[in-house]
Every structure is written in C-alpha cells, then in structure tokens.
N, C-alpha and C positions, 0 to 999 in steps of 0.2 A: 504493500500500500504506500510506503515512506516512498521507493524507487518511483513508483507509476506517479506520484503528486510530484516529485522531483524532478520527473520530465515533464510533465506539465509546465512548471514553472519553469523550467528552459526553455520552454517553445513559445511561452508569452513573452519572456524578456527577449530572445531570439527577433521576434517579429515585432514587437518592441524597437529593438537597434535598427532593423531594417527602414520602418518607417523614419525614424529617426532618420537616418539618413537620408531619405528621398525628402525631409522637410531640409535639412541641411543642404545639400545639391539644389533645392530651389530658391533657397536665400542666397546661394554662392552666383546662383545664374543671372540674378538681377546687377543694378547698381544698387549700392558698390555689395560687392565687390566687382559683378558686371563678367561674371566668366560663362560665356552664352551657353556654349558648345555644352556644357554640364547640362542643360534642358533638355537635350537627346539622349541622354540615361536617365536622369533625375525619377524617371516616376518606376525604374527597373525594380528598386527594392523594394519598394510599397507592393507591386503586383506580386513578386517574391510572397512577401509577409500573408498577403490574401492567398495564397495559393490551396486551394481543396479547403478554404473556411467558408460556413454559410452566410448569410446575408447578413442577421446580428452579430457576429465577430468582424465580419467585413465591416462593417459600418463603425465598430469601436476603434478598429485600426487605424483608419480614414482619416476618424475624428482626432484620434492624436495626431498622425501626421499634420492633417492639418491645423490642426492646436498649435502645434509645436512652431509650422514654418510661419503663422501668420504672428507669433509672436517676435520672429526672428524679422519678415520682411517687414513689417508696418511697427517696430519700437520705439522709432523717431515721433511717435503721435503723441509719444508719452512727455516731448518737449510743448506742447502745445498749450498755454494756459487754462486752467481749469480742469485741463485734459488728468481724469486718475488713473489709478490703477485697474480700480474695479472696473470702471468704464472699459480701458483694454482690453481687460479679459473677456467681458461681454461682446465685445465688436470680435476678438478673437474667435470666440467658439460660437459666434455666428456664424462667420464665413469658414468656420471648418467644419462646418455642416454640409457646404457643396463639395468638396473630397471625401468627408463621411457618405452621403449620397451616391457617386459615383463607385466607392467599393462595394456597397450592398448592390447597387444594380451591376456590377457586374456580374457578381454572384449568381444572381437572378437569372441572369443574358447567358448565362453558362450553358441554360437546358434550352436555348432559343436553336434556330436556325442562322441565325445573321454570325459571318464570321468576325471573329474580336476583332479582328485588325480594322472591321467599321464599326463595329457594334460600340468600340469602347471610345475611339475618338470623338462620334457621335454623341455620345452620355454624355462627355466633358462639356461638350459647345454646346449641346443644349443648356445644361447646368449654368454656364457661363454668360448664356443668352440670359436665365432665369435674374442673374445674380445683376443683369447690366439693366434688368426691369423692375424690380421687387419694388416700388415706390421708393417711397424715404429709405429704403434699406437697400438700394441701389450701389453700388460701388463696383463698378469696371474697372479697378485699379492693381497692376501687379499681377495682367494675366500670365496665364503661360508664355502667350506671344510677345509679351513685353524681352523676354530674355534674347529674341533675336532685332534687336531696335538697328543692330548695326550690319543687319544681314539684307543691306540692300536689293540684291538677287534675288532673295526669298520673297520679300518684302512684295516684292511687286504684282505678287497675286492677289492680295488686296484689292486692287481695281476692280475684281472680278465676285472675290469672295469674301469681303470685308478682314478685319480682323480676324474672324475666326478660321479663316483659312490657314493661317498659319496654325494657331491652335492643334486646329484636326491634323494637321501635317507631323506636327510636335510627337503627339500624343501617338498618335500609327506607329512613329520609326520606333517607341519606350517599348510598344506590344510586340515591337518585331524583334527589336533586340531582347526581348526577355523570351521570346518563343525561341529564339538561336540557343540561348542561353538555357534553357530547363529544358527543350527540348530536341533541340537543333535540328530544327526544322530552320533551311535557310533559304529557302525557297521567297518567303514573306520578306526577310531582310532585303533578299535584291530585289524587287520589287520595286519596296519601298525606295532603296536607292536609286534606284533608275527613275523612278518618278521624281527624285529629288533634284536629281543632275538635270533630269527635263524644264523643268519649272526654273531652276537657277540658269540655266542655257537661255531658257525665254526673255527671264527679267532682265541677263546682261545684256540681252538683244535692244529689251526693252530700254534701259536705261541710258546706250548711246545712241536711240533715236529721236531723244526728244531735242526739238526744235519749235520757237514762237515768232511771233510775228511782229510782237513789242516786248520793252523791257520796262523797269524803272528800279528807280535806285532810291530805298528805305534805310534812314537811322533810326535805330531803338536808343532811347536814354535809361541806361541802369543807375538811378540816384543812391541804394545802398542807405534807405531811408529806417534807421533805427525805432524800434519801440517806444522807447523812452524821448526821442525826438517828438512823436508826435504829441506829449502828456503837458508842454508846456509851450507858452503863446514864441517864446525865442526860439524854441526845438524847431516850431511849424515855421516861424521864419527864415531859419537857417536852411533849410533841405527845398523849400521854398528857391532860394540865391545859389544852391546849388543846381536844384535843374536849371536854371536859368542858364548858369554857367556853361553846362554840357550841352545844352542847346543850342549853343553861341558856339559851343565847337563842334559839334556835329551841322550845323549850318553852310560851316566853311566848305563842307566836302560838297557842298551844291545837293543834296539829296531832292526828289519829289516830295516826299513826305517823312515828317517825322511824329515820333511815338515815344508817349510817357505812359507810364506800368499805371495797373490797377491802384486807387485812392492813392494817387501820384500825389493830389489835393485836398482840402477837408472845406466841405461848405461851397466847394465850385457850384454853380457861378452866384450863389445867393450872395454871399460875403463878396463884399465890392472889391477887399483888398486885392487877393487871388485873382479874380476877375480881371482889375485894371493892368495887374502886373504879366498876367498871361497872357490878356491882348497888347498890352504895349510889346510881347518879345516877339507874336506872332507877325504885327504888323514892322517890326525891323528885321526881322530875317525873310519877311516874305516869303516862308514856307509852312504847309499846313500841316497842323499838329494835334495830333489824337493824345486823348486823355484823359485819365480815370478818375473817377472824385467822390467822397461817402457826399450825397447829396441828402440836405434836409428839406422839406417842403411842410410847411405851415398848412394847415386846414380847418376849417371852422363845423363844429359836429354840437347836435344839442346837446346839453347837459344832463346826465341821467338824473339829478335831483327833481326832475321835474318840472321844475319851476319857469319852462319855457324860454330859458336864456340861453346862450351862444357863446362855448367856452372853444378855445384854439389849443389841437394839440400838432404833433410837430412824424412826417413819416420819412422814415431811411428809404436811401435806395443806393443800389452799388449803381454807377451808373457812368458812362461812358461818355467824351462830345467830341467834337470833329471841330477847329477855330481857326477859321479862314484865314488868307492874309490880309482880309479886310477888317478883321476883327468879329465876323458874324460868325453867330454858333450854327451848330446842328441841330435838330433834334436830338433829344438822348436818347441815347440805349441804355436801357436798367437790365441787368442781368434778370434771364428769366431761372436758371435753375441755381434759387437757392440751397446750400451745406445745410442739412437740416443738422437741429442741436448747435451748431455756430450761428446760422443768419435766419434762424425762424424753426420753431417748434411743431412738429408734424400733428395734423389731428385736432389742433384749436378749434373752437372751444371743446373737442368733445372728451376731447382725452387729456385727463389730470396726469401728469408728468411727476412722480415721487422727485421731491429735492436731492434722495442721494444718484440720480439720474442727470439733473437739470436745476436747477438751485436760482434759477434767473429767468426774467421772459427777452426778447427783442423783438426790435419792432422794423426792423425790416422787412420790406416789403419786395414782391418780384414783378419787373417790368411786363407788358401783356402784348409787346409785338417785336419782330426781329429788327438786329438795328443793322442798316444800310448806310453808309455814307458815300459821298463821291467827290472827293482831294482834286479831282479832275475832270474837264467835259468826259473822257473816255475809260473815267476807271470809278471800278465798281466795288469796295469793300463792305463785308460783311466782319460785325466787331461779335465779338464773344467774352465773357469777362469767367476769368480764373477756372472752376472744374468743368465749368461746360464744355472744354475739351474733350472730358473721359468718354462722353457719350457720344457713340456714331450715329446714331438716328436724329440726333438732333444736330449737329453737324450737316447730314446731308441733306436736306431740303433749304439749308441755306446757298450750298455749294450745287445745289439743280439749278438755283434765281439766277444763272451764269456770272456768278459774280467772280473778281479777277483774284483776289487777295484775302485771305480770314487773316486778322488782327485778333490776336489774345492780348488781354491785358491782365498780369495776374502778377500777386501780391503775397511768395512764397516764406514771410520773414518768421511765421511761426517755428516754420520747419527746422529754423538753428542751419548748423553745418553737417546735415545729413543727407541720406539719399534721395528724401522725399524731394526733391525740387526737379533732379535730373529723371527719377520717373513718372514726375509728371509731365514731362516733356517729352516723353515718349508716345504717349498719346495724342502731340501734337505733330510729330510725328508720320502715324499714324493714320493721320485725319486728313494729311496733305498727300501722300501718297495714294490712299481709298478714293479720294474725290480731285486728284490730280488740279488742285489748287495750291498753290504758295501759302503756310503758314508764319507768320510773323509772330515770333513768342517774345512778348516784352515784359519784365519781371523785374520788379524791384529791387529784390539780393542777390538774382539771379538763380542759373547760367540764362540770361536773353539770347535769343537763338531766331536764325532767319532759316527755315527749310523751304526746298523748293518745291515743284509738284510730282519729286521723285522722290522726296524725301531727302534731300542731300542737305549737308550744313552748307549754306549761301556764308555768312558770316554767323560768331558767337561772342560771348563774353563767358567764358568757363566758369571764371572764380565767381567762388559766393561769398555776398557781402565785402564788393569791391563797387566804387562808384566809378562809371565811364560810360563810353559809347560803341558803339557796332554799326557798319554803315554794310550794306551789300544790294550787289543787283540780282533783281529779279527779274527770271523770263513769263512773261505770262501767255497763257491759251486756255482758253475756254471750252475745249473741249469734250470735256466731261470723261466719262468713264461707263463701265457696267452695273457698278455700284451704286454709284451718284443714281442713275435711272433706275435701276431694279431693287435694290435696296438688299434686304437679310434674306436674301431665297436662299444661300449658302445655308444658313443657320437655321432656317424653318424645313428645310430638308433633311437635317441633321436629327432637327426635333421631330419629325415625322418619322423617321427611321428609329429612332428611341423608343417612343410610344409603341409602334410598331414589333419592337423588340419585345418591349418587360411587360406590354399590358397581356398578352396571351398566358405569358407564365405567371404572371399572377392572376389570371382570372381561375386556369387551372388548377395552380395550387388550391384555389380553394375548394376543390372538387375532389382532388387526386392525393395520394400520398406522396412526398418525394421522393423524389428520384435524383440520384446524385450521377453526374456523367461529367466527362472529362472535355465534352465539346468536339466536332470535327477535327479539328487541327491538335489536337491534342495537348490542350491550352486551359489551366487550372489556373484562371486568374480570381 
C-alpha cells in the first residue's frame, strides 16, 4: 500500500514538473526575456503530463500550468497602483482557466474522430477567440502568437487569418513534436514543416513586394512624463516646456505630422493655459499635431434632493485632438474601450463591487463614435487611445473606412521598467500587419514605435522612460487585405470544428460508459 501511494505521488509531482515547465518555456518565449523559438516546444511537457489522464486531472494540470505561467508573464501588474496581491491571483487563475479548458477537452477529443494535430490547435483558438470576447473579462494579451512578434515571414499570414493563425500554426508543430516524441510517428512533424517553410516562403515573397504610391514622414514625441510630475501645478508645467521643446526638435526634420502620447495634457482644451500654449507651438512650426489629454467636461443634471434645482457635476474622458497649423481643433476622439477596474467599473449600477475588489468609483466615461482625422486634403487617420490595440475586431472596421494611418496614443508609465510596454506593442504590431495599415505607436515612457503595413520597425525609441523623439517614413496603400474584408472566419472555423469535436463525446458520454482509447495516430494527449 506505502509503495503503490508512493508512486502515486511521483507521478503527480512528475506531471507536476512537467507542467511546470511548459509554464516556464512560455514566460521564456515572451519579452523579456523574448526567446521565440521556445513556443515551438513550450506546450510538449504539458501534453507529456496529460498523457492517458481523464478530463478532471487534465483540467487540474492545465490549471496549474496555467496558474503558474500567468503569474510569471503578467507580474509586472503587481507595479500598478492599487494593483494587490489578491487581485493577481484572481486575474491569474482566471485566465488559467483557458489552459485548464483546453487539457480537459483534449481529453474528451481523444474518443473523437478529428485528428489532434486539428483537433487540438482548434481548442486553443477557439478558447483564445472566447478569452478576446468575455466582456469586461476580455484580455487578448500574451497570446501564444505574441512569442513570434519578430517572425516577420510567419507573421504574414495574418492578412488572411488574423492573429490566430499563427496560434493554430504554434500549437500543430507542440502536437507534432510530442507525437515524434512519445510516439515517433514522424510522418505529422514533416508535414507540419513543410507547411511551415511554405507559408514562411510566401511571407518573404510577400514582404519584398510591397510597394505605395505615397509616402509621408511622422514624428512621435516621447516626453518621459513622470507620476509625480503630474500631482503638482510646476510638475504639469514643466513636462508641459518639455514637449514643447521636443516638438521644436522634431519640427526641424520637416515631418507631415507630429504626435504626442496618450494624456500628453490634463484639462486640454478646457484650461486656456495648455490650450494657448499648444496652439501658439502648433501655429510656429506649422505642423499638425495629435494629442492626448484626461478631458473634463462640466454638465448641469437635476439634483436628486428634489427640490427642482440644477446642480453641475464634472465627466472624464480619455480623449484624443488633431491642432491644425491654424490653430483649429478637431473633433475629439474619446477612447471607446475602457480598462475596466482602472477607467470604469463593469455592471453599474447593478452590481455592488466588494471594497476588497475595488475600494473606489470613477467617472470616466467612453467616447460613442470612431475618431477620424485628416492632417491633410489626402490623408486619412484613424486614432485609437492605449489597449484598444489588443483587440482585432475593433481595429478592423476602422482599417475597412480605407483609412491611411492608425495613430495609438498610449500612456505605459504604470508598467515601471518591465515587459509590459514592449508587449503591448506587439499587438500593434499585429494590427498593422492583419489590416496592412501603418501603425504609429506613440507612448509616453515608451518604447514609441512606427510599424509599417508589414509590420517592420519604420523608426523606435527603445529605452523606457527616456525623453526624445523618432521621426520615420511611411509608405502608405490602401489596399486592404482578407482580413480587413472577411474578418475571424479563421477563428469561427476553428470554433466550428471544436464544437464539432467535444459536443458528440459528451452528449454520448452521457449515455455510454467510457471508453478509454488511444486515438488514431496513437496520441494520448
């Protein structure tokens, strides 16, 4: 009895380590430390550890793996003010619920007909799809495919199949090399690779053909605008006379347009100061300039005493303007998807939020239409402010309006000197490639970054929490892509094939006894 409990406990700490490991190869594979190639095994051990376990052990496995890598990729949140512990751990074993999910359906998928080598990549994108929709519990951040950000070649299937193409690509070669591996079946390996070298053949094809019909040449202003800068009336002055400054050097290089980060200003344009001093620089350099501002707006609402009077209270908005060299504004763009828990509370009024959750309200509020501006009679930008990046579906219906340029303006200074700011830039990334549009990523601490609509670094500014400038040309074409027009058919065919897979075996199971089978290819994931 002591022996057979003994093994026991070696084969849970056993698959234990393994997991372990496949959570560690996926924090290796991000920034930083940013070592790609480790995503093409990373998920070997985990499928190891699942191997011949049922659906409830599969899913405990999952859960720690994923427990484990989401506390490794996302620990930088823990620099975030107000940001705790407990809060981590709850965002953590949230999302280690869609790798918990994924090991129990494969499990399931074992007695299926679909071979793993779709069946399982499949599961992941859908899951992935699930996680980029969940409402307020949405977060597309630190997918699998973020790990190849610098695999331009790969990259370029994206036009076709959004992000999750690469995903499914990831995910295929982990089943192929773990089937070489437990069972040496290598049949599915070369497969896989040959379809790898194909698709990478394609994008280098792809990538020296692009060619435009116009250019233009963008500065981003990185001011390097401290926290504690903004808390007093000299802090806002001072960072104030420094974009100025950078503005005045970035001017010199003749650019078309230039770009200040996300609440670059506080009070624009209500407060006359700000106002006068960012149209006197606009109207001396004679070039037009985007920029971010926490905007207040005053509103007059009856008073609930009753008593039929008219009391003024005051609503945020992150929001966006465009200032001609004439001095005239744009309409603003106010960010429409707000950070729930930072810039608005999910569920008002109906759901009461426990203090040790949320301890505060705000009163930010989200813009209600897309912001467009145009720097020029023939150029057409669309602005985006801070995570609206992460999300492709909102992304693309801006880049269908044929427009030339997406302008991010984001405001990364919670993050400290961590890796949060470089992967969130990957996303934008990302977004330029899918919808073969130019991204401009302008960031207060930085890295600002100019991509083009292949994804390539046009110009950057690396260091974080360095103040300067970045000047690059842009090719622009309009285009468009498969993506931009057809949208997630990739990912809704993924998810059809999913369903398709687990719903049969679990309808049966609730009919049938189980049946424990090894799978066609002889693949015990």
């Amino acid at each position: 009895m002591t022996k057979l409990l003994g093994g026991s406990v070696l084969k849970i700490f056993r698959r234990l380590v393994l997991s372990g490991l496949t959570a560690c190869l996926l924090f290796l594979s991000l920034p930083d430390p940013d070592l790609g190639w480790l995503a093409w095994i990373a998920l070997v051990p985990l499928l190891i550890a699942c191997r011949d376990l049922g659906p409830l052990q599969s899913c405990l496995t999952g859960l720690f793996c994923g427990l484990l890598s989401n506390l490794f990729i996302f620990s930088w949140i823990l620099q975030v003010p107000d940001f705790r512990y407990h809060h981590f751990g709850l965002a953590a074993f949230y999302l280690a619920l869609y790798p918990a999910t994924w090991c129990a359906g494969l499990a399931l998928a074992r007695r299926s007909k679909l071979p793993p080598l779709i069946a399982a990549p499949s599961l992941w994108v859908f899951l992935d799809f699930i996680k980029a929709h969940a409402g307020f519990l949405a977060l597309p951040w630190a997918s699998l495919a973020y790990s190849q950000h610098d695999n331009l070649p790969l990259l370029q299937i994206m036009t076709i199949t959004g992000e999750y193409g690469v995903t499914f690509l990831l995910v295929m070669a982990n089943l192929a090399v773990y089937e070489l591996i437990t069972s040496h079946i290598w049949r599915p390996a070369l497969a896989v690779l040959i379809l790898l070298l194909c698709i990478g053949t394609w994008g280098t094809c792809r990538l020296s053909q692009t060619t435009a019909p116009r250019d233009i040449r963008i500065s981003i202003v990185q001011p390097s605008i401290l926290l504690q800068e903004r808390q007093t009336a000299s802090g806002c002055l001072a960072s104030l006379q420094r974009l100025e400054r950078l503005t005045r050097e970035a001017a010199d290089e003749k650019p078309a347009l230039i770009v200040w980060p996300e609440t670059a200003v506080r009070g624009f344009p209500s407060d006359p100061l700000p106002l006068e001093r960012v149209q006197k620089l606009v109207r001396s350099t004679r070039i037009p300039l985007i920029l971010g501002t926490s905007e207040y707006e005053k509103f007059a609402r009856p008073d609930d005493s009753g008593t039929h009077t008219i009391q003024f209270a005051t609503r945020s908005y992150n929001s966006a303007y465009l200032v001609m060299p004439d001095g005239t504004l744009s309409t603003p763009y106010r960010k429409r998807l707000l950070v729930p828990f930072a810039e608005y509370l999910p569920g008002q009024p109906y759901i009461q939020w426990p203090p040790w959750i949320v301890h505060r309200t705000f009163d930010t509020l989200p813009g209600n239409r897309p912001g467009y501006v145009f720097p020029e009679r023939n150029l057409k930008i669309a602005l985006i402010i801070c995570w609206e990046n992460l999300f492709a579906d909102f992304i693309r219906p801006l880049a269908g309006n044929r427009i030339d340029i997406i302008v991010q303006l984001t405001n990364d200074n919670h993050f400290g000197h961590s890796a949060a700011p470089r992967q969130h830039n990957i996303a934008s990334r990302f977004r330029a490639i899918e919808n073969r549009v130019p991204v401009v990523v302008a960031s207060n601490t930085g890295p600002s970054v100019i991509f083009d609509a292949c994804g390539r670094q046009v110009a950057i500014m690396d260091r974080l929490f360095s103040a300067g400038t970045a000047i690059g040309l842009i090719l622009l074409d309009i285009s468009g892509t498969s993506y931009t027009r057809y949208g997630d058919l990739f990912a809704y065919s993924c998810s059809i094939l999913s369903l398709l897979c687990l719903y049969p075996v679990i309808f049966r199971s609730r009919f049938a006894p189980r049946k424990i089978s090894a799978g066609r290819s002889g693949v015990n994931v």
